[in-house]
N, C-alpha and C positions, 0 to 999 in steps of 0.2 A: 592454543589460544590463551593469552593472556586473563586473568580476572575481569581487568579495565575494558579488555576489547571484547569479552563476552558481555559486560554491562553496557557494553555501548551497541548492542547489534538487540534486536527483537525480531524474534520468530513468529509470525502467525500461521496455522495450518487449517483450510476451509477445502472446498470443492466447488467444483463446476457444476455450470445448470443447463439445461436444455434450451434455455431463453439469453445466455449470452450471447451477445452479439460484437459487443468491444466496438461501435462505432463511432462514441464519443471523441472529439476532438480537443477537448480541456483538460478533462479529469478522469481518473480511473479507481476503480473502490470495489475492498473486500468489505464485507459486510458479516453481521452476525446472523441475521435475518435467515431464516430456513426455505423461504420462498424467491424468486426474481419473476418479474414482469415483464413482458416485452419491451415495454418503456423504460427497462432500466437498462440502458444502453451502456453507458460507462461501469457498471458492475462485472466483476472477473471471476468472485466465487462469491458464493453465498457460507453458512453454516461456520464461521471463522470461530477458532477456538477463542480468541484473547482479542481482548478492542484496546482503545488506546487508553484506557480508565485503569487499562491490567500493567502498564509501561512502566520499567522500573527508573525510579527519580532521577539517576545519575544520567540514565538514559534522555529522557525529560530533559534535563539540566544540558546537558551537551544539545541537545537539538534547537533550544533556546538561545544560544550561543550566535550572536552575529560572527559572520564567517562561517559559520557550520555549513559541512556540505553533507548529504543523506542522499545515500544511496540504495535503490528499493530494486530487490532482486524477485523475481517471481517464477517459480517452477511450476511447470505442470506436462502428464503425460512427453518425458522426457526431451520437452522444452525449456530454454532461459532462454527470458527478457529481465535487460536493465535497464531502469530510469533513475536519471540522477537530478538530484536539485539542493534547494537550499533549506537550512533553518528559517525561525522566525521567532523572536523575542514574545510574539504574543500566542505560539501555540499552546493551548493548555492540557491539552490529552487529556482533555474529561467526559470525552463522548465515549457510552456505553455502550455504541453499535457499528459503528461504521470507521474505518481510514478511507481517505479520502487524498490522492496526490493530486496534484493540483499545476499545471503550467502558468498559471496568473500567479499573484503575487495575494489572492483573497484569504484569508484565513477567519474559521468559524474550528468549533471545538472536534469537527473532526477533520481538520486538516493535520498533517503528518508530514509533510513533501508540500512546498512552493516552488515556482518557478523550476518546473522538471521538464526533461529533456524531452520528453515525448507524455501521450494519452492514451487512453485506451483503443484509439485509433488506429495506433502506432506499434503495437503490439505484433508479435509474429504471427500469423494467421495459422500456421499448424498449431503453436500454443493455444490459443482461440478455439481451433476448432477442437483440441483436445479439452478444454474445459466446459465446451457445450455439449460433449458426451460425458461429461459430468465426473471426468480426473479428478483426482486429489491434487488440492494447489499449498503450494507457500510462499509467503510475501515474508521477505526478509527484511529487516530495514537496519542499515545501520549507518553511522554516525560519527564525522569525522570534527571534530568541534574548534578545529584549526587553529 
């Protein structure tokens, strides 16, 4: 992999919780947070190494980019799921806890991903259920800035 296309992709690595449910129909979010609540339905792993405050600038910079497409890969207990979506000129990656993909088009400081392909709904249910016995997950995200 090239310098460019390693700056353009980010890694976070968290885990699963006994209280995922993944039944969100919007949104889906790794979080930094050590704990999940039943109510946190669109959350996939808890414990995330790096939040979007950690994202390196060029990275930033390409996801800001109108036409930018971000594509968010998510492994766990030797599951993938992909959703893809779009940039957005006003993402600031300045949230210290949370990513946040998003099928709307809404953006707050931890969105990452607008208008993607799918939710935490949408997810593969073995994945799901491998992260509710509490797998090691990664959300990959990267960034085609077209």
């Amino acid at each position: 992999m090239s310098d460019d296309a390693e700056r353009l992709a980010e890694v976070v690595r968290a885990r699963g919780h006994e209280n995922v449910t993944a039944e969100h129909v919007s949104t889906l979010e790794f979080t930094s947070d050590d704990f999940l609540t039943p109510a946190g339905d669109c959350i996939l792993a808890v414990e995330a190494d790096r939040v979007p405050a950690d994202f390196d600038d060029a990275f930033v910079d390409a996801c800001q980019a109108h036409g930018a497409t971000i594509t968010a890969t998510i492994e766990a207990g030797g599951h993938v799921h992909e959703v893809t979506g779009r940039g957005h000129p006003d993402f600031s990656f300045e949230n210290e806890r949370s990513h946040v993909i998003r099928t709307s088009d809404y953006v707050d400081d931890r969105t990452v991903l607008v208008g993607a392909s799918g939710a935490a709904a949408d997810v593969d249910r073995e994945l799901v259920a491998a992260l509710a016995d509490g797998a090691d997950a990664t959300l990959t995200l990267r960034v085609d800035p077209a």
